[in-house]
C-alpha positions in Angstrom: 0.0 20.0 55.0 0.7 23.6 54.8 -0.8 25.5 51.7 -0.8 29.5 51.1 -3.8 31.2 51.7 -4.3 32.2 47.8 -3.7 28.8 47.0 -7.2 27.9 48.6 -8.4 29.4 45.6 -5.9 28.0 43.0 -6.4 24.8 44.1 -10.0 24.7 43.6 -9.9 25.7 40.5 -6.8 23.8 38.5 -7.0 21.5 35.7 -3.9 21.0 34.6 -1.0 23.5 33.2 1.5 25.9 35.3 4.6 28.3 35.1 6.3 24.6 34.3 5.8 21.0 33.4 7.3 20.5 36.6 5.0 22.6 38.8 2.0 21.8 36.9 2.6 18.5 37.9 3.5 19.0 42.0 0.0 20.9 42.0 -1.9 18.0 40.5 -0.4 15.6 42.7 -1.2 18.1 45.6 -4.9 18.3 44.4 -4.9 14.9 44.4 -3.7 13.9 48.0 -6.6 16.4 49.4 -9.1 14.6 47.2 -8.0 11.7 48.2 -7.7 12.7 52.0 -10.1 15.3 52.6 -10.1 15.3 56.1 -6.4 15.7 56.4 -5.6 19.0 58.4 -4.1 22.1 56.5 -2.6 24.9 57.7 -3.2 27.9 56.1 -0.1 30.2 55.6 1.1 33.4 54.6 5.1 32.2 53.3 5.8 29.6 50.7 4.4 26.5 51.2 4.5 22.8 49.3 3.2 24.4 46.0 5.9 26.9 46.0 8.5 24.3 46.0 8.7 23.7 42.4 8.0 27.3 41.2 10.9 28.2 39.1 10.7 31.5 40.3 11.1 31.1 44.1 14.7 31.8 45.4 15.9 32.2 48.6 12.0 31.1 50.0 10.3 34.2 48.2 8.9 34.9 44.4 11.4 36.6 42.6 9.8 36.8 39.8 9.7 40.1 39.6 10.9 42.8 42.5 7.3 43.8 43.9 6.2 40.6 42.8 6.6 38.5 46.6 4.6 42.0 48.2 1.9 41.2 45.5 1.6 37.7 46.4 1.5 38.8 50.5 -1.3 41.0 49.9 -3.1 38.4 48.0 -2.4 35.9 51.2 -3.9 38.7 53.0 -7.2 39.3 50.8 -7.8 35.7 51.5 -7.5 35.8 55.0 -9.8 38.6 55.2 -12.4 37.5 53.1 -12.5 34.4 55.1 -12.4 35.6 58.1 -9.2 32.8 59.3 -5.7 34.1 60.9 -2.8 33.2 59.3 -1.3 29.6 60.7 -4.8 28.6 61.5 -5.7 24.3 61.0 -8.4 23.1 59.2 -9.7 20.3 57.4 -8.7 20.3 53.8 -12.5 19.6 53.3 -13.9 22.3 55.4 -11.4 25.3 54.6 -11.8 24.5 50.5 -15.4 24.1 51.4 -15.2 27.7 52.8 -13.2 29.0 49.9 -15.4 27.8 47.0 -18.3 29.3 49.2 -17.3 32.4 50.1 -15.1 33.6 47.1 -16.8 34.1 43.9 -15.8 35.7 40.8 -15.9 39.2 41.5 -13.5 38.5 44.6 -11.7 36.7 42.5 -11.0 39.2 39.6 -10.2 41.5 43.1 -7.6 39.2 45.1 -6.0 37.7 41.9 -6.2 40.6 39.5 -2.4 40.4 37.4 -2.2 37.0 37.7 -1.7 35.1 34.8 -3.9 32.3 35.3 -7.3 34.7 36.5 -8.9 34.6 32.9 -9.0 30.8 32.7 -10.2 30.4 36.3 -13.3 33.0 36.2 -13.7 31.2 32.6 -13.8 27.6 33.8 -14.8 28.2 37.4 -14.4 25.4 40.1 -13.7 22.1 39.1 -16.4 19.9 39.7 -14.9 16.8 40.1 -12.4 18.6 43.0 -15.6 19.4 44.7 -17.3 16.4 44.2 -14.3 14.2 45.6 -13.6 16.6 48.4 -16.9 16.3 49.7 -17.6 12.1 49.0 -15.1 11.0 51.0 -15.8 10.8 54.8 
């Protein structure tokens, strides 16, 4: 599975919703396969990945959202990468990489990497979901 390194923090942290009914629902069924398969191997990247695919503003494999919107988005890829201390392409377990991301990144990173994004206020206001953690980690 290949997942954008800002959606290591996304991820964590949805309960439901999106840009679209139809997005909201590809990332819950994404959650779900890693809950279900934590030890599955992810590879973390820096381009649109299986999340992407039903954003209704990716054309042409990029956000176009808005113009600067898809540099935005790279330099967020990048934040992560650098706060974690993982290159770009690099495999993981699903259990140990989100593991790593709900450990290392807390709310002031967050309000850092993700400032402008819409979602931000709801996830420093709801924090991880617990029951993402708590399946990720039950599973062996």
């Amino acid at each position: 599975m290949e997942i954008r390194a800002h959606h290591l923090l996304c991820i964590p942290r949805f309960y439901g919703g999106g840009y679209t009914t139809e997005f909201g629902l590809n990332l819950k069924k994404i959650c779900m396969q890693i809950r279900q398969h934590p030890n599955t191997s992810v590879k973390v990247i820096r381009e649109c990945d299986t999340i992407c695919e039903k954003c209704p503003y990716k054309r042409d494999g990029v956000c176009k959202k808005t113009p600067k919107l898809n540099k935005w988005i790279l330099r967020q890829d990048d934040a992560v990468f650098n706060k974690l201390k993982i290159k770009p392409n690099s495999v993981h377990k699903a259990k140990d990489i989100f593991n790593h991301s709900m450990n290392t990144i807390n709310s002031d990173n967050l309000s850092e990497i993700c400032k402008g994004c819409v979602f931000l206020r709801n996830c420093i206001k709801v924090g991880v979901n617990n029951s993402f953690r708590k399946n990720l980690n039950s599973k062996k």
